[in-house]
C-alpha positions as CSV (number, residue, x, y, z in Angstrom):
1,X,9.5,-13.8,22.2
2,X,10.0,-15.6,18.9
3,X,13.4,-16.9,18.0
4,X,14.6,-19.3,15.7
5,X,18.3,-20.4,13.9
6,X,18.9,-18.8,11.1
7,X,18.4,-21.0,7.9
8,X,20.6,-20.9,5.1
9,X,18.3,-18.6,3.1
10,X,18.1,-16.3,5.6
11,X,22.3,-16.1,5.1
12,X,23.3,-13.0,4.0
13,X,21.1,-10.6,5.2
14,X,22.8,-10.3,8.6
15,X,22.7,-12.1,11.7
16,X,21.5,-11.8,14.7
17,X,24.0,-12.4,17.7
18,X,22.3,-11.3,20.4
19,X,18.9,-10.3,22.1
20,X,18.9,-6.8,21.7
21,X,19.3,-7.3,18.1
22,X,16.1,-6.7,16.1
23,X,14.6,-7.4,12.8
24,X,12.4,-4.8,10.9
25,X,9.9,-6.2,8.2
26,X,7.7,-3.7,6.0
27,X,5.0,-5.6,4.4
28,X,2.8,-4.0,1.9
29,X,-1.1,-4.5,2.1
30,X,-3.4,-7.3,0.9
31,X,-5.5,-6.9,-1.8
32,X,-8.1,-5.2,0.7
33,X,-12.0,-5.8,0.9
34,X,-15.2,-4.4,-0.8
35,X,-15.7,-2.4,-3.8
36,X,-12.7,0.2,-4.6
37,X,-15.5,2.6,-5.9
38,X,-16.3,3.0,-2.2
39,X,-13.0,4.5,-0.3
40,X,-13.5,7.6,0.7
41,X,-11.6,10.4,-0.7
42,X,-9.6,11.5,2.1
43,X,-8.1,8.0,2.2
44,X,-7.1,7.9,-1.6
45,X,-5.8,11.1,-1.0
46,X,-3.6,9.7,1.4
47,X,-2.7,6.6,-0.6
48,X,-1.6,9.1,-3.8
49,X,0.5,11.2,-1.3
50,X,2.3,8.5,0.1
51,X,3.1,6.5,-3.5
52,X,0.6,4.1,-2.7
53,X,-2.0,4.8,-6.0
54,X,-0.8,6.2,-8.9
55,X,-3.2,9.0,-10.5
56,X,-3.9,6.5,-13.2
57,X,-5.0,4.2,-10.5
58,X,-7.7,6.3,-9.2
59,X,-10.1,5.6,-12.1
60,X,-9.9,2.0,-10.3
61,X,-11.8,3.8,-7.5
62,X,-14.2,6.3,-9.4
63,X,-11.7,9.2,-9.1
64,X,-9.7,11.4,-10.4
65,X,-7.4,14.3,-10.1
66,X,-9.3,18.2,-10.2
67,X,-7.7,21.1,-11.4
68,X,-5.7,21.9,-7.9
69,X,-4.3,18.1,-7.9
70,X,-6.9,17.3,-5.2
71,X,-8.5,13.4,-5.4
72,X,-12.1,13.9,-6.4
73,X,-15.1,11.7,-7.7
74,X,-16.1,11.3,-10.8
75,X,-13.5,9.4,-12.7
76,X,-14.5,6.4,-15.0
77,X,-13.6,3.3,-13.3
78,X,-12.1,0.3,-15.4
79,X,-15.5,-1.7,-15.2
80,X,-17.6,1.1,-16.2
81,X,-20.0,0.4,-19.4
């Protein structure tokens, strides 16, 4: 297990005192890999649903809202001519 004194930046946010004390960290995602224009649809629905991508982000990945709310292709993405 990893363990290490707490610094004095990492004052304030609490301390641990013993072993069954735990940290939580949620990190966000990197930047991710390959072209945007490529994730699949079910995925971006997922990313909209859960705050993720805004739906003025989708045209970053070629898609855009239909008329039930529902991701779809065919949006204009940002480095289209």
């Amino acid at each position: 297990m990893f363990s290490r004194p707490i610094t004095s930046a990492m004052r304030g946010i609490g301390e641990l005192r013993g072993p069954e004390d735990r940290i939580e960290a949620r990190l966000s995602g990197g930047s991710g890999f390959g072209d945007p224009r490529e994730r699949d649809v079910a995925s971006l629905q997922r990313d909209l649903d859960e705050g993720y991508v805004s739906e003025a982000g989708l045209a970053r990945y070629g898609a855009r809202l239909d008329a039930d709310g529902r991701v779809t292709r065919g949006g204009s993405g940002v480095d289209d001519a």
